[in-house]
C-alpha positions as CSV (number, residue, x, y, z in Angstrom):
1,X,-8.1,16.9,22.4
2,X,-11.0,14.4,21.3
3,X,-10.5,11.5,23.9
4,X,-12.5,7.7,23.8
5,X,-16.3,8.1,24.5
6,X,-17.4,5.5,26.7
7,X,-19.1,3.6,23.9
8,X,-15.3,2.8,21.9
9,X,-13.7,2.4,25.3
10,X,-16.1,-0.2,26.2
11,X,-15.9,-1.9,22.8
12,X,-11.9,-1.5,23.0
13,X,-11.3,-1.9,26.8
14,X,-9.4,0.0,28.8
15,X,-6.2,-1.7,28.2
16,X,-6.5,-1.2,24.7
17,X,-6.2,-5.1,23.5
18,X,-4.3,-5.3,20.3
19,X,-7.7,-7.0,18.7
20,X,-11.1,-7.6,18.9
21,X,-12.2,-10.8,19.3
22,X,-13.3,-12.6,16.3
23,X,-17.0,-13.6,18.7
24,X,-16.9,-9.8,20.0
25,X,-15.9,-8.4,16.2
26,X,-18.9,-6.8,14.4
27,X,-21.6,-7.4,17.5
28,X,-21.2,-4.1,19.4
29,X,-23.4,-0.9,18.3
30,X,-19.9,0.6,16.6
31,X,-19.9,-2.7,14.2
32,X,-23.5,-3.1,13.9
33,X,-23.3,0.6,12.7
34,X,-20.6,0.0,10.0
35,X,-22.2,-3.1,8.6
36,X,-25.0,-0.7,7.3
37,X,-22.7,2.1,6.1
38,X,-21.8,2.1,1.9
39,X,-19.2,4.2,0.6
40,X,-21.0,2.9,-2.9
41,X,-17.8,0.6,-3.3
42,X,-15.4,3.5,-3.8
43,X,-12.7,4.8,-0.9
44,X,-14.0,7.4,1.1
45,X,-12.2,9.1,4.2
46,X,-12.5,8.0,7.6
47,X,-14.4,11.5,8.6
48,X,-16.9,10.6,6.0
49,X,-17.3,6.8,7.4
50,X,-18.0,8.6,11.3
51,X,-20.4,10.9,9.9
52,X,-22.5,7.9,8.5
53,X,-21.7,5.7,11.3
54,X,-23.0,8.4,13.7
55,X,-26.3,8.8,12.6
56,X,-26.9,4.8,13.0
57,X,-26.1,5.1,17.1
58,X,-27.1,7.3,19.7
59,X,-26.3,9.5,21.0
60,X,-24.4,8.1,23.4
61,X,-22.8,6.1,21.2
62,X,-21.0,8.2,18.7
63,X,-17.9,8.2,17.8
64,X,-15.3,10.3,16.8
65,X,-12.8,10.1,13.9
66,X,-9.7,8.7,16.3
67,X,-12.3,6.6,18.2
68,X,-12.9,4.4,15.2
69,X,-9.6,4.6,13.4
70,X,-8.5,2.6,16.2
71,X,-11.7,0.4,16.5
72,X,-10.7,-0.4,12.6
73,X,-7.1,-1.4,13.4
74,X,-8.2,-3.4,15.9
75,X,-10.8,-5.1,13.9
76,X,-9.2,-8.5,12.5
77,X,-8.8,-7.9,8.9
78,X,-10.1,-11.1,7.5
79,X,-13.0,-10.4,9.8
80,X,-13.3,-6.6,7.9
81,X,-13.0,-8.4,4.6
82,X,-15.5,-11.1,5.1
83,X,-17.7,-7.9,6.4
84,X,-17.1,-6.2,2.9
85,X,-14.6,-3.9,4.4
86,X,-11.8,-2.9,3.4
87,X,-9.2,-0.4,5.2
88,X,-6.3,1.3,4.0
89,X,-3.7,2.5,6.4
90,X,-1.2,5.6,5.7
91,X,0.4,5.1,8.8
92,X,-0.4,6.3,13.1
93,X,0.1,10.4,11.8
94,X,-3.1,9.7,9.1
95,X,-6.4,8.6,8.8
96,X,-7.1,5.4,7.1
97,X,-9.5,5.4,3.9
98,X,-12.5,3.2,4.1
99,X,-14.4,0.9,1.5
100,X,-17.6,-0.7,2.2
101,X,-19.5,-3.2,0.3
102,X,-22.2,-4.2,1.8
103,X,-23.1,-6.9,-1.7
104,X,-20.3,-8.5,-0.8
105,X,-20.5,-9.2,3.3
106,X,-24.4,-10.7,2.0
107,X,-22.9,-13.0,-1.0
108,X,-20.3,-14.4,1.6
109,X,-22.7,-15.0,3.8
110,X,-24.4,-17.1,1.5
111,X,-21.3,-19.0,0.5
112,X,-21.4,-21.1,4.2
113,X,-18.7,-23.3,2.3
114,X,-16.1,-20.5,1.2
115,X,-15.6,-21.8,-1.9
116,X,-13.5,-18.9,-4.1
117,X,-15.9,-19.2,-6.9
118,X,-16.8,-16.5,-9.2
119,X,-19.9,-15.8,-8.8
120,X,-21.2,-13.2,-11.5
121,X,-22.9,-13.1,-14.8
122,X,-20.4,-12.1,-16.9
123,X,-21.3,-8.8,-18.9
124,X,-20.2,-8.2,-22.3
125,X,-17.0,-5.4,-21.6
126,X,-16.3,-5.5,-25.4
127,X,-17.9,-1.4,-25.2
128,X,-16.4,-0.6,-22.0
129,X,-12.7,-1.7,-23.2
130,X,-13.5,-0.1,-26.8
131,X,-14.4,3.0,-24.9
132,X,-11.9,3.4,-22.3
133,X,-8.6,2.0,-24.6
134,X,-9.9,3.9,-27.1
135,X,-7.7,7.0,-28.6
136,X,-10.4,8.8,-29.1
137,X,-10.7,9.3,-25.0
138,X,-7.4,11.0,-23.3
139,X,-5.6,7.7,-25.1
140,X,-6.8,5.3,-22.6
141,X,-5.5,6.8,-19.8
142,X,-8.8,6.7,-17.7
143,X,-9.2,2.5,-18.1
144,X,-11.4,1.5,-15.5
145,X,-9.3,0.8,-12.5
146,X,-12.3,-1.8,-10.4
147,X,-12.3,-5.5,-10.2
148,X,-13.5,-6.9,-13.0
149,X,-16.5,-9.0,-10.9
150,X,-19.6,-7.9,-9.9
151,X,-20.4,-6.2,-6.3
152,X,-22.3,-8.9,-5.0
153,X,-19.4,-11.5,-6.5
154,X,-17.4,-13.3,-3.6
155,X,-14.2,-12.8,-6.3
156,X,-14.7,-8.5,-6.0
157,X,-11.7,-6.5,-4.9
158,X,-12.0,-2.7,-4.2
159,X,-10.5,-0.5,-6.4
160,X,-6.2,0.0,-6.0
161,X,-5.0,2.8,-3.7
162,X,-2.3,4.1,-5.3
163,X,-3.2,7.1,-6.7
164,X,-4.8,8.2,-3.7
165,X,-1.5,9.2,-1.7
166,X,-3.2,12.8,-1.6
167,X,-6.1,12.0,0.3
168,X,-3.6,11.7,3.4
169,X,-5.4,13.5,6.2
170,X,-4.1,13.7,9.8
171,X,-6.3,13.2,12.6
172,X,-6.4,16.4,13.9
């Protein structure tokens, strides 16, 4: 049974605090690691999210898949979300999916004032809604389920969840 490497059980502690610090949050090698992983702004499972955050630490470092599910819950969210990610939870039995954005962590931390302000150049979507609510393609049913703002917009949103029930995937 995979246990804590020393790396996550330093980062966590060994009384397993509820959260990370907001000061310790995102400073360690594991969060360091994670800021330069992108899932290309699409949900990807947590085994996928190790395997890229493994090759940014040593060897000594890595993680496993439990090891950072439970670095992630302990993570504040609003300190995920200001990071540009985003973690979806499918309860203790599964793995969470991941989101990254990477744009997004670097236009909020150009926004010092936090102002919600969209910050995009807005695109004509005349084709893309012509396209996808057209009945000429499977009658619409593929419309474009991503936020309507740019990646590197502070107003960006990751794409819904709720068609990916299936991608449930225990630990183990």
């Amino acid at each position: 049974q995979p246990h804590l490497n020393t790396m996550a059980s330093s980062v966590l502690g060994d009384q397993q605090p509820s959260q990370i610090t907001e000061v310790a949050a995102m400073t360690d090698p594991i969060g360091k690691a994670l800021l330069h992983v992108t899932t290309s702004n699409q949900w990807s499972l947590l085994s996928a999210i190790v395997k890229k955050v493994n090759k940014k630490l040593r060897d000594e470092e890595k993680v496993t898949t439990k090891a950072l599910g439970k670095y992630l819950k302990n993570v504040p969210k609003k300190i995920l979300r200001f990071n540009g990610i985003w973690v979806h939870d499918f309860g203790p039995k599964y793995m969470p999916i991941v989101v990254t954005n990477p744009a997004y962590r670097r236009a909020r931390q150009e926004n010092k004032e936090q102002k919600q302000v969209c910050t995009c150049r807005k695109a004509s979507r005349d084709s893309t809604k012509s396209f996808y609510g057209s009945m000429d393609y499977n009658a619409g049913r593929h419309a474009n389920t991503n936020s309507s703002h740019n990646a590197t917009c502070i107003k960006w949103k990751p794409p819904s969840t709720g068609h990916l029930h299936s991608w449930r995937r225990g630990y183990d």
